[in-house]
C-alpha positions, -999 to +999 in steps of 0.1 A: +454-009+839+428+020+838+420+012+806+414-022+814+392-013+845+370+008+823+360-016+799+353-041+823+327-014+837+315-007+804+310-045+796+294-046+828+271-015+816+261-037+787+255-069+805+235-049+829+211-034+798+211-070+783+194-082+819+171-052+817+159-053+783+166-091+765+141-119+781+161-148+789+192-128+801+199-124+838+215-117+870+206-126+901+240-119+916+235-079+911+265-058+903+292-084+915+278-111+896+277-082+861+314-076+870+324-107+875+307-116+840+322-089+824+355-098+833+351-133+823+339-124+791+368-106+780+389-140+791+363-160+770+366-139+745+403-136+746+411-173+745+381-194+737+367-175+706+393-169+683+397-211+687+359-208+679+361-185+652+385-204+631+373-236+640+337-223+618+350-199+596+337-217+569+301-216+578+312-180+590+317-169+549+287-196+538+266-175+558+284-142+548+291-135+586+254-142+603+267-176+617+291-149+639+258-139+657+259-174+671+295-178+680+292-145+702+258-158+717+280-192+725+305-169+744+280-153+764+260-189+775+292-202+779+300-173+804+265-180+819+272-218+822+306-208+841+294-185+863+264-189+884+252-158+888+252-148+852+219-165+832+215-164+797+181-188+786+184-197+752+199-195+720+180-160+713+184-145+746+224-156+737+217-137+702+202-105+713+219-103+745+250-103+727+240-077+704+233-057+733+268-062+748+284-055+713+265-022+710+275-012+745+311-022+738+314-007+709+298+027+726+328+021+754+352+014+726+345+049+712+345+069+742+373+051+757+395+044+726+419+015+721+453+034+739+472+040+706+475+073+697+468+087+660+491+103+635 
């Protein structure tokens, strides 16, 4: 449960620095609105995007992975379309705001870990 608390914070961290740095990404909420994102990203992309995924996986490999880029810029406007406090304008401020998040996550990913230990 810890585990999961922190990288809701740490998605949160990223949404936050997506707001402060991407045009076209915002939240007018504040920090509820960020957590409340964050959280419902991780749902979105627990149930929604794997459907996504498979659904174009073949534009996925014509593409040689780019057409991912727009699948995880989908998951975030369609986290800004559910939730009213969370804005993302655009395809590109989808795309870069996204990368942001991923970055972030990926920081949090390190620094947290993934709860399995090493042998």
């Amino acid at each position: 449960m810890t585990r999961f608390i922190l990288r809701a914070l740490v998605a949160a961290l990223g949404l936050w620095l997506a707001c402060e740095i991407v045009p076209g990404v915002a939240a007018p909420g504040g920090w509820t609105s960020l957590l409340i994102a964050a959280v419902l990203l991780g749902v979105v992309n627990a149930i929604v995007r794997p459907v996504v995924f498979v659904l174009t996986l073949p534009i996925t490999v014509v593409t040689l992975g780019l057409f991912l880029l727009v699948v995880n810029a989908a998951m975030l406007g369609l986290v800004g379309w559910l939730l009213k406090g969370f804005v993302v304008d655009g395809l590109w401020a989808g795309i870069f705001g996204s990368v942001v998040v991923g970055v972030v996550s990926w920081l949090g990913h390190l620094l947290i870990g993934d709860g399995r230990e090493r042998g």
